[in-house]
C-alpha positions as CSV (number, residue, x, y, z in Angstrom):
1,X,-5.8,53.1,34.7
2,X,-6.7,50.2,37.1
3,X,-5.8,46.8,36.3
4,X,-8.7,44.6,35.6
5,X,-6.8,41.4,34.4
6,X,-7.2,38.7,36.5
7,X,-4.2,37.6,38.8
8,X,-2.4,34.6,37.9
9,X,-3.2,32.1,41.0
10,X,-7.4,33.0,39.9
11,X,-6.6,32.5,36.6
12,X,-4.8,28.5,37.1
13,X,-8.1,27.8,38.7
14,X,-10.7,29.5,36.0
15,X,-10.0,26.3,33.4
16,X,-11.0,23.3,36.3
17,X,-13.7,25.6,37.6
18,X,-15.3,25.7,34.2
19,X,-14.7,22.0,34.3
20,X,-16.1,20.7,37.2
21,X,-19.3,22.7,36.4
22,X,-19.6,21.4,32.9
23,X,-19.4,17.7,34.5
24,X,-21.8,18.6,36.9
25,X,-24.6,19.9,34.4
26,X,-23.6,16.8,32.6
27,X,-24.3,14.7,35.3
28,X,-27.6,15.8,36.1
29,X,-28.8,16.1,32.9
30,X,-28.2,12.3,32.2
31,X,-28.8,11.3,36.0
32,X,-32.3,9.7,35.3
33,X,-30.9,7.5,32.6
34,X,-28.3,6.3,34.4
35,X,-27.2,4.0,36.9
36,X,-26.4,4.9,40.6
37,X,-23.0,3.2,39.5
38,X,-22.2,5.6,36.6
39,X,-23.5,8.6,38.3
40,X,-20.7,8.3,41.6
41,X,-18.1,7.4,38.9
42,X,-18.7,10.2,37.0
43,X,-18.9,12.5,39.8
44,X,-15.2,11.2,41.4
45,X,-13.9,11.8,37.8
46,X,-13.9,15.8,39.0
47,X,-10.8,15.6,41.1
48,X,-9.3,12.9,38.8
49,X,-9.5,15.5,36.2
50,X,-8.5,18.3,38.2
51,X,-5.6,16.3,39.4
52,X,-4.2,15.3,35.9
53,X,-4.4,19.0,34.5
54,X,-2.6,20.0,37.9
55,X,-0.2,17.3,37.0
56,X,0.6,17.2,33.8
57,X,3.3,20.7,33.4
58,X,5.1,20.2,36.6
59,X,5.0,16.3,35.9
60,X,6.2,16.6,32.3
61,X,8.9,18.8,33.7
62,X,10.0,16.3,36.2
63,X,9.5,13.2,33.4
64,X,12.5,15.3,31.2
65,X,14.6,16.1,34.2
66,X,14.3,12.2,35.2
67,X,14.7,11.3,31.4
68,X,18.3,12.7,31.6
69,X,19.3,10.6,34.2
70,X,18.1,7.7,33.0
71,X,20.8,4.8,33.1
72,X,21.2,0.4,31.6
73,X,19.3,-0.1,35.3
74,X,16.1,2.1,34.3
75,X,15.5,0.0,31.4
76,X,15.6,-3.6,32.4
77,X,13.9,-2.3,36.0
78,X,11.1,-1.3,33.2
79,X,11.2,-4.4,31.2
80,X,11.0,-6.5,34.7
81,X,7.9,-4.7,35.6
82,X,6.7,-5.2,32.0
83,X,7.2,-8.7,32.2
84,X,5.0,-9.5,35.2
85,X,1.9,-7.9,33.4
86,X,-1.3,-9.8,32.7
87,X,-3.1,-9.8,29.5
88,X,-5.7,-12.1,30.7
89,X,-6.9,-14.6,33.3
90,X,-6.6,-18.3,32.7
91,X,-7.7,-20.9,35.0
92,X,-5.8,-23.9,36.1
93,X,-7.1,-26.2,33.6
94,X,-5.8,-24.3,30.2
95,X,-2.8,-23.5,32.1
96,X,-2.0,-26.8,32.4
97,X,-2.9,-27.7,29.1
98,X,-1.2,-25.0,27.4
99,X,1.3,-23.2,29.6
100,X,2.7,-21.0,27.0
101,X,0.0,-19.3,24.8
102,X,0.4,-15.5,23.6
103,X,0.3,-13.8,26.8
104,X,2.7,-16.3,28.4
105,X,5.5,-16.1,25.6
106,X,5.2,-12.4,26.2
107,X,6.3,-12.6,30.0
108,X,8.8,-15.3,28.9
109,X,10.4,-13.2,26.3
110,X,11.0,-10.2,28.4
111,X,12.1,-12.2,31.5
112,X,14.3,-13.9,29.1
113,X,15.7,-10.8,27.3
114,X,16.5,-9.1,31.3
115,X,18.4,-12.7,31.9
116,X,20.2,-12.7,29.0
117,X,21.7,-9.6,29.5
118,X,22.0,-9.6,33.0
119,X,24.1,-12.8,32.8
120,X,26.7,-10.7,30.4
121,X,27.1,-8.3,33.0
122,X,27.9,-10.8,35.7
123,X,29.9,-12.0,33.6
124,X,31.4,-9.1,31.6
125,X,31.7,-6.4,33.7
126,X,34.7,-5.9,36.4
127,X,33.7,-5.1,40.0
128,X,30.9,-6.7,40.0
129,X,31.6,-10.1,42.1
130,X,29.2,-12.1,43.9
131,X,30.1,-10.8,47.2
132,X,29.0,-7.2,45.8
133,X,25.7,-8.5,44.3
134,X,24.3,-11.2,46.5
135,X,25.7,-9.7,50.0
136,X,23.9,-8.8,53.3
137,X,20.2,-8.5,52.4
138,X,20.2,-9.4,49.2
139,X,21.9,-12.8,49.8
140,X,19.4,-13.5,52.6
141,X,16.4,-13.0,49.6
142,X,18.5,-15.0,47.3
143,X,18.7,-18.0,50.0
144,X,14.8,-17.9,49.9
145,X,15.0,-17.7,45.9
146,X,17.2,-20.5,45.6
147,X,15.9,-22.9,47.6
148,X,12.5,-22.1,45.3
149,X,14.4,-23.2,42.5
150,X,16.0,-26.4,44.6
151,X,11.8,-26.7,45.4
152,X,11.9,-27.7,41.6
153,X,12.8,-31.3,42.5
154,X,10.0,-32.1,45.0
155,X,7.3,-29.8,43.2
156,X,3.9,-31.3,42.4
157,X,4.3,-29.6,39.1
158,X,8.5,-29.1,38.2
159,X,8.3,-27.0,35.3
160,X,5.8,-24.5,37.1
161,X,7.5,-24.0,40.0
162,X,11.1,-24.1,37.9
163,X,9.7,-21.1,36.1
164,X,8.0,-19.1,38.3
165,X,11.4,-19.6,40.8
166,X,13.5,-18.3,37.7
167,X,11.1,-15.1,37.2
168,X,12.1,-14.2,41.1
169,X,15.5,-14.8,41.0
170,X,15.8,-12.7,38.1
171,X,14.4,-9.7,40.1
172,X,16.5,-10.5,43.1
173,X,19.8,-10.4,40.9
174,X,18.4,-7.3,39.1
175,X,18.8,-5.3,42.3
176,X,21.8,-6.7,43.1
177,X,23.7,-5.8,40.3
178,X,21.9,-2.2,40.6
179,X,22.9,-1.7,44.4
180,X,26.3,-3.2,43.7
181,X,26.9,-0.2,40.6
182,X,25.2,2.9,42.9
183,X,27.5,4.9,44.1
184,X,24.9,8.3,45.6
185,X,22.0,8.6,47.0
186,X,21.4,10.7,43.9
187,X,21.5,7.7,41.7
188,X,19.3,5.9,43.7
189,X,16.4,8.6,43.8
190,X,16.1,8.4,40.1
191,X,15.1,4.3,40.9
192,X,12.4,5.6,43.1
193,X,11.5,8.1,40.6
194,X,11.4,5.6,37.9
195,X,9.8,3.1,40.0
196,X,7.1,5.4,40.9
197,X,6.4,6.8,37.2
198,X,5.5,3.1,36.1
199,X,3.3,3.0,39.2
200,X,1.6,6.1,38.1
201,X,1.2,4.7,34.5
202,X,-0.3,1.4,35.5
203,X,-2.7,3.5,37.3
204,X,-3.2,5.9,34.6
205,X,-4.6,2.6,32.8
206,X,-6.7,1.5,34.9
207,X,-8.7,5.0,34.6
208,X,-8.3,4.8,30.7
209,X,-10.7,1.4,30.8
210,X,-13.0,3.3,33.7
211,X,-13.9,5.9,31.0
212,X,-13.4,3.8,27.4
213,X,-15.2,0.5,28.7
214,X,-17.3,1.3,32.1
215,X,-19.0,-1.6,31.4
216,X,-16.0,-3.7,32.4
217,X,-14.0,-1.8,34.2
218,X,-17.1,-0.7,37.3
219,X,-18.4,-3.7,39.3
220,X,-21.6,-2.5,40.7
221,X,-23.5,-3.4,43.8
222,X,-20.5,-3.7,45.7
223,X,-20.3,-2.3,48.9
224,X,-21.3,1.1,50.3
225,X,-20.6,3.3,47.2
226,X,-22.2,0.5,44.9
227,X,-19.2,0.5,42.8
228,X,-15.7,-1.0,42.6
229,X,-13.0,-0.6,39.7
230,X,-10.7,-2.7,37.9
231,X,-8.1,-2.4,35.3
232,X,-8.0,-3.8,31.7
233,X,-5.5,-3.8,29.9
234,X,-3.7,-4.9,31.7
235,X,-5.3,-6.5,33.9
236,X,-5.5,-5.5,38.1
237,X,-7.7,-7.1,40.3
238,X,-9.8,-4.3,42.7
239,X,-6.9,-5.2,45.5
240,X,-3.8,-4.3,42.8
241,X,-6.0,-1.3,42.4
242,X,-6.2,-0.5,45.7
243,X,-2.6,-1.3,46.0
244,X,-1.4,1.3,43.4
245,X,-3.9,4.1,45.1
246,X,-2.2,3.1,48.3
247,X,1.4,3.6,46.7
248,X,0.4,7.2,45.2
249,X,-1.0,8.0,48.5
250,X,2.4,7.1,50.3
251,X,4.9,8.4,48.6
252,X,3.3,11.9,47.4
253,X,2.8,12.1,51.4
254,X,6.0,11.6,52.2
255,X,7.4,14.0,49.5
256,X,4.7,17.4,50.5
257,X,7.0,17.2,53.5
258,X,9.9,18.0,51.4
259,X,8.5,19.6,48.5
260,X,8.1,23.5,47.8
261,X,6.4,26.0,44.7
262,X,5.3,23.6,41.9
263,X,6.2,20.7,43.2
264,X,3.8,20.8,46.4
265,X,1.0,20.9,44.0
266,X,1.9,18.0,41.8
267,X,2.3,15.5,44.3
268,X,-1.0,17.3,45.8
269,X,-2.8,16.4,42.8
270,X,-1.1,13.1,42.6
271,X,-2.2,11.8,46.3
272,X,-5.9,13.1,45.6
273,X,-5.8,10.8,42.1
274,X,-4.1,8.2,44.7
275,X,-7.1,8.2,47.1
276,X,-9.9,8.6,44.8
277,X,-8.2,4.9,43.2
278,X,-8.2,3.5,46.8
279,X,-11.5,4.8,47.8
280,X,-13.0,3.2,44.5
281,X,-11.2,0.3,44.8
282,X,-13.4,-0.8,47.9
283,X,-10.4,-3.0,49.0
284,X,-9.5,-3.0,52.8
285,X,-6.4,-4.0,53.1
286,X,-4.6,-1.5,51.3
287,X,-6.5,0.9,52.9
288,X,-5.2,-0.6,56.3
289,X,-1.7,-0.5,54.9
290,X,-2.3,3.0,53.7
291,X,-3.3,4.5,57.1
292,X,-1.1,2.3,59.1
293,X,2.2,3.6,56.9
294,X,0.6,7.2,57.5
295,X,1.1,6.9,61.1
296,X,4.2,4.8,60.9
297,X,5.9,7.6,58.4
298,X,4.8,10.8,60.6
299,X,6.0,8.6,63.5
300,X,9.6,7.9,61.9
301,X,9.6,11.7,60.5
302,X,9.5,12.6,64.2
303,X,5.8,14.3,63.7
304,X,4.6,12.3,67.4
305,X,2.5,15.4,68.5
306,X,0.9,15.2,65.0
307,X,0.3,11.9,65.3
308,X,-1.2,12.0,68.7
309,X,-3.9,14.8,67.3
310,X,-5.0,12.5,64.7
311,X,-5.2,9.5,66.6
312,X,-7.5,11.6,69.2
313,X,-9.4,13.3,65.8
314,X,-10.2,10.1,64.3
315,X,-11.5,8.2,67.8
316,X,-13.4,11.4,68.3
317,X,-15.1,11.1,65.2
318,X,-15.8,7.6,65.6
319,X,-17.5,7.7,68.8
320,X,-19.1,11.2,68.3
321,X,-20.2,11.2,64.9
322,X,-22.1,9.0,62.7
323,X,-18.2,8.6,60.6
324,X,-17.3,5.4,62.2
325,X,-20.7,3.6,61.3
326,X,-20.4,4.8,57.9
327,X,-16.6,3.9,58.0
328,X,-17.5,0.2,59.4
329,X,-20.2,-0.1,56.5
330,X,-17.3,0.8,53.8
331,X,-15.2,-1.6,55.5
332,X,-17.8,-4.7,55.4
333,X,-17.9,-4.0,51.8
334,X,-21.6,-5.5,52.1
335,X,-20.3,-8.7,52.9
336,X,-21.8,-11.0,55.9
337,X,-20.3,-10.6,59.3
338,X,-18.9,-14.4,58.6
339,X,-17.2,-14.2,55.4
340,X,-15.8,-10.8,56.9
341,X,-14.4,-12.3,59.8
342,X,-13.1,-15.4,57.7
343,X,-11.4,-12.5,56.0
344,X,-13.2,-13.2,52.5
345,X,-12.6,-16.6,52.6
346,X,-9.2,-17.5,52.8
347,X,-9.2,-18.7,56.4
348,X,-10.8,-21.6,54.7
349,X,-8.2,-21.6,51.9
350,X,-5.4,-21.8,55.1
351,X,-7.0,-24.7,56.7
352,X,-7.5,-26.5,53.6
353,X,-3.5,-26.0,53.1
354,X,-2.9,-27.0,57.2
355,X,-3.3,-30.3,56.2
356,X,-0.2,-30.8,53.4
357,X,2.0,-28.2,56.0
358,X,1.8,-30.8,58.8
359,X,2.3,-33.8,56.7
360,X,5.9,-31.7,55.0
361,X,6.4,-29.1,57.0
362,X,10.0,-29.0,55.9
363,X,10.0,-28.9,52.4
364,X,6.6,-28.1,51.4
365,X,5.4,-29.5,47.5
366,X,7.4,-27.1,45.3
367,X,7.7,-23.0,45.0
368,X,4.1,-21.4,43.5
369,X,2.7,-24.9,43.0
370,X,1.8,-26.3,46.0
371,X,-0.8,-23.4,46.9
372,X,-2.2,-23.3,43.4
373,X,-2.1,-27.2,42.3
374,X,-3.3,-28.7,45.6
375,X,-5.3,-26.1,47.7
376,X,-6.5,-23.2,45.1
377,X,-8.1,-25.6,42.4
378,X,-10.4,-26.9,45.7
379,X,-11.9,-23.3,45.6
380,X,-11.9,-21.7,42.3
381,X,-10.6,-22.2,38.9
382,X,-8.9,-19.2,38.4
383,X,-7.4,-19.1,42.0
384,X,-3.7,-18.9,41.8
385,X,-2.4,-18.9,45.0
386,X,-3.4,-18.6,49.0
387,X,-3.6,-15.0,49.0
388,X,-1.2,-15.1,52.0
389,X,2.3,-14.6,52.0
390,X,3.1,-16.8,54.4
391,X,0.6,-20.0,54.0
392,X,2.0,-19.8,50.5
393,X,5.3,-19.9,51.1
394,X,5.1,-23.0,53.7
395,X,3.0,-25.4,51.6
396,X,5.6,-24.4,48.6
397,X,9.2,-24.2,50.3
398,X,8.1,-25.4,54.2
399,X,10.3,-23.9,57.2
400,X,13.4,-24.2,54.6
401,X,12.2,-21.3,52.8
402,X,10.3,-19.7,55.0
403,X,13.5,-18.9,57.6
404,X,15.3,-16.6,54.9
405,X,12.7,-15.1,53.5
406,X,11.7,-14.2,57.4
407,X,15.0,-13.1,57.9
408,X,15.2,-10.5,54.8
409,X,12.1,-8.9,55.7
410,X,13.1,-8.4,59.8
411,X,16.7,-7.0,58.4
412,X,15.2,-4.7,56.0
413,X,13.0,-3.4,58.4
414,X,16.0,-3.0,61.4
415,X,17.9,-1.1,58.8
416,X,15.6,1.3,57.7
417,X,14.6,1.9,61.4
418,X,18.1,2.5,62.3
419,X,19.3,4.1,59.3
420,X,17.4,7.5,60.9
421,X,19.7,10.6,60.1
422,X,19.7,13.7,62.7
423,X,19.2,16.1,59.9
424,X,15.2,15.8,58.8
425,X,15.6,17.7,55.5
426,X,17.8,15.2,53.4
427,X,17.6,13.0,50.5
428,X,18.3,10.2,52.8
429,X,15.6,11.0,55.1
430,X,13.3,11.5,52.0
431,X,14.0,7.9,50.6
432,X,14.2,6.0,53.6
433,X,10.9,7.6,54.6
434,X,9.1,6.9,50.9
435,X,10.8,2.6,52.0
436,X,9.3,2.8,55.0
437,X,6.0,3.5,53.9
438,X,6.3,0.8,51.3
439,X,7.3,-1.8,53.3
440,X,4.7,-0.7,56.1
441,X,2.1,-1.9,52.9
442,X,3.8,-4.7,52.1
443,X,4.0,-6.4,55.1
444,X,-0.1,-5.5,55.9
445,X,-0.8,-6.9,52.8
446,X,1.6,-10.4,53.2
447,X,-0.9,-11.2,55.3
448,X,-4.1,-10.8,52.4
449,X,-1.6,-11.4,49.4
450,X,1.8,-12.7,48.5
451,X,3.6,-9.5,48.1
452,X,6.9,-10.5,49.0
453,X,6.9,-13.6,46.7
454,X,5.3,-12.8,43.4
455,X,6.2,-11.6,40.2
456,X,7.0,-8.3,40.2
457,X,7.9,-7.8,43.5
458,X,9.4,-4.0,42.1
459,X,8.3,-2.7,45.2
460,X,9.7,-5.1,47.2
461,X,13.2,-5.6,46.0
462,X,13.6,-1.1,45.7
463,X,13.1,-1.2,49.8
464,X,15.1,-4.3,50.2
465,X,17.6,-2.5,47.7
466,X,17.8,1.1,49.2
467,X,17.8,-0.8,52.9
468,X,21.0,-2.5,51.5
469,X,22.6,0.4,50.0
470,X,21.8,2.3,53.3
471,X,23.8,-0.7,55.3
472,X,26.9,-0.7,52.8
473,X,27.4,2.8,53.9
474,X,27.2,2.0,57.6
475,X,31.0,1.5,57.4
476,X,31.8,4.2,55.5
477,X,29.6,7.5,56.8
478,X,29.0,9.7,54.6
479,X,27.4,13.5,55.4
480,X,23.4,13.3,54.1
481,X,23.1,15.2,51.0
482,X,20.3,18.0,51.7
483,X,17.5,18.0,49.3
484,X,18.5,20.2,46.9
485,X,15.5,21.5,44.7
486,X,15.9,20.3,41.8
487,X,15.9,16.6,43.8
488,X,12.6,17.0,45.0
C-alpha cells in the first residue's frame, strides 16, 4: 500500500503554516479597531514567531552542550553584564540628589561582588601576574582606564567619575584575568557563545514588553513604518535595540558560513529575529554598522566576487527602482533634512562641549562627568553623555586619555586583520570573523554613542580579548583547529 503520511521536512513546516494563517485572520479581523501601529507590529510578530519555534530545539540543544562547559569566567562575565542593566531612567537632578537609590545599589552590588572576587584571584591564584593580565592590548585599555580613575582628582563631580571609572576597570581586568587563564581557542568559543546567549536574552526581553505592554514598549508615528520599539525591563533605548538586532544579524551571518544540518537553521531563524529587531528599531546607525560589517566580513572571508555582486545589486536597485527612495525615507526616520544632517542633534551637543575642550584640552573635567555635568544638562534632563565616543572622552580625560584609548582600538583592529589564517574552515577563522564584525559596529557606532567607554562594554572587551589571545600566540604558532561539528 502507498504511503500517505506526510514526509518529515512538510511536516516541520505544517505547525508555523497553521500559525502564520491564524495571525493573519487575527489581524484582519481586528484591523479596523486598531491602530496602523499595532497592525505592522502584529504582522512582523509572524517570522518572530517562526523564528523562536525554529529556534528553540536546536538552541536548547546548543544551551546544554554550552552549559557543560561553562567555567568561574562565564559567571562573573554574566554578573558584569547584569550589573550594567537599567531599571529606570533618572535625570541629572535626582541623580545628584540621591546617587544610590534601588536600582543603583543593584549595579553597585554586583560590580562589587565581581571586584571582590576578582581581587582574590589576583591575589590568590599562581600564574596569574600583572604582565599576563594587563599585557599588550589589554594594558593599552587599562592606560585609558586608569587615567579615568586619576581623572577623579580634577572631576567636576569626584565621586561620579570615581565610580563610573571603577565599573570600567573592573571589566577591563575581567578579561584580563580570562585571556591570561585560556589556553584553546575551544575555550574561548564558549565566551562568544556565552556572550552571545545573554545578547539573545536581552533581546528576547525586549519582545516580552512588545507583546505584554504595547502600549510602552511601540512608539508610534515614527518614521516610515510608523512604529519604533523599546525595551522594558530592562530598559533599551530604540538605538541599544537596534544594537542588539545588529549583533544577531552579525554573528548568525558569520556562523551560516560554517554551519551545516540543524544548525544552519537556527542561526537562520536567529538572523531573521535579528533584522526584524533592527528593522523595528528605526535606528540608523546600527543599521550602517550592520551593512558595513556585512561587507567588511565577506571581504575578510575572501567572498570579493560576492561582495562585488551586491555592491552592483544594491546601486542597481537604487537608481532603477523605487527601493532607494523608500530606503532614504526609512533612513530620515521622518525627521527634517536639518536635524538629520545635525545628525539628531548632537552636532550641537559637540559644539557646546568645543568650548571646555579648548579651554583643557589636556585633562579634560573628569571621566563620565564632564559630558554629563557640563554639556548634557544644557540639552535635556535625562541626557547622560555626548553620544559620541570621542567628544566624550576629550571633555572627560582630554588628549591624556584619549591617546590609549586610540591606541587599543587601532591594535585590535591590526591584529584581527593580520591574524587571517590560510585555512577558511577553522575555529579561528570563525571567531576572528564573528570580532571583526563586532568591532566593525562598534567603531560606526563610537561615532553616534560611547561604545568603547560605557558600562558594559561586553562586546568591546570579548574583541579586544580574543585580538589579544590571537597576538599571544603570534610567538608560539599553533595549527588552526578545524571546526569540528559539535563546535559549530
Amino acid at each position: 500500500m502507498r504511503d500517505l503520511s506526510v514526509p518529515q521536512r512538510f511536516s516541520f513546516w505544517i505547525p508555523f503554516v497553521i500559525f502564520s494563517m491564524a495571525v493573519g485572520v487575527a489581524l484582519a479581523v481586528v484591523a479596523d479597531d486598531v491602530g496602523y501601529a499595532f497592525l505592522v507590529a502584529g504582522v512582523l510578530i509572524i517570522p518572530i514567531g517562526v523564528g523562536i519555534l525554529i529556534s528553540v530545539p536546536a538552541g536548547w540543544s546548543k544551551v546544554k552542550r554550552l552549559s557543560r562547559r561553562l567555567g568561574w569566567w562565564h559567571v562573573f562575565w554574566a554578573l558584569y553584564f547584569l550589573g550594567g542593566l537599567t531599571f529606570r531612567v533618572r535625570d541629572t537632578e535626582s541623580t545628584v540628589e540621591n546617587p544610590l537609590d534601588a536600582a543603583a545599589f543593584y549595579r553597585v552590588a554586583l560590580v562589587g561582588i565581581v571586584g571582590i572576587i576578582l581581587l582574590g584571584a589576583l591575589t590568590l591564584r599562581r600564574g596569574l601576574g600583572l604582565n599576563r593580565v594587563f599585557g599588550g592590548l589589554i594594558g593599552l585599555l587599562s592606560l585609558y582606564a586608569f587615567v579615568c580613575i586619576a581623572s577623579t582628582l580634577w572631576s567636576v563631580y569626584p565621586s561620579w567619575t570615581l565610580y563610573k571609572s571603577l565599573e570600567y576597570v573592573l571589566g577591563v581586568v575581567l578579561i584580563g584575568v580570562i585571556v591570561a587563564s585560556m589556553r584553546s581557542e575551544v575555550q574561548f568559543k564558549s565566551l562568544f557563545d556565552w556572550t552571545w546567549l545573554l545578547v539573545g536574552l536581552e533581546t528576547l526581553s525586549v519582545w516580552v514588553g512588545v507583546i505584554l505592554r504595547p502600549e510602552e514598549a511601540i512608539s508610534q508615528g515614527v518614521g516610515l513604518l510608523g512604529i519604533q520599539i523599546h525595551g522594558l525591563f530592562p530598559r533599551v533605548a530604540a538605538n541599544g535595540v537596534g544594537d542588539l538586532g545588529a549583533l544577531l544579524g552579525i554573528v548568525t551571518m558569520v556562523r551560516l558560513f560554517f554551519a551545516k544540518g540543524v544548525s544552519r537553521r537556527l542561526y537562520l531563524a536567529v538572523f531573521v529575529i535579528g533584522m526584524v529587531t533592527l528593522a523595528l528599531s528605526q535606528s540608523r546607525s546600527p543599521l550602517a554598522g550592520f551593512l558595513l560589517a556585512m561587507l567588511i566580513i565577506l571581504f575578510a572571508a575572501g567572498k570579493i566576487g560576492l561582495v562585488a555582486f551586491l555592491g552592483l545589486l544594491l546601486l542597481g536597485a537604487g537608481l532603477l527602482s523605487p527601493l532607494g527612495a523608500y530606503f532614504w525615507q526609512f533612513f530620515l526616520r521622518g525627521q527634517s533634512q536639518e536635524l538629520f544632517f545635525s545628525l539628531s542633534g548632537r552636532v550641537y551637543y559637540w559644539e557646546a562641549a568645543l568650548q571646555f575642550i579648548l579651554e583643557n584640552p589636556l585633562l579634560g573635567y573628569g571621566a563620565y562627568a564632564g559630558g554629563r555635568f557640563l554639556v548634557a544638562t544644557e540639552f535635556g534632563s535625562t541626557l547622560s553623555s555626548l553620544h559620541g565616543t570621542w567628544p566624550e572622552v576629550l571633555i572627560g580625560t582630554g588628549v591624556l586619555g584619549l591617546i590609549p584609548l586610540i591606541a587599543a582600538v587601532v591594535s585590535t583592529w591590526f591584529v584581527l586583520v593580520r591574524a587571517r589564517t590560510s585555512q577558511s574552515r577553522t575555529l579561528r577563522e570563525q571567531l576572528r570573523l564573528e570580532a571583526v564584525g563586532v568591532m566593525t559596529l562598534l567603531s560606526v557606532r563610537s561615532i553616534f554613542s560611547v561604545s568603547f567607554i560605557w558600562h558594559p562594554a561586553l562586546t568591546w572587551l570579548l574583541a579586544l580579548g580574543y585580538a589579544e589571545f590571537l597576538r599571544r600566540h603570534y610567538a608560539h604558532p599553533s595549527h588552526p583547529q578545524p571546526l569540528h561539528p559539535a563546535r559549530r
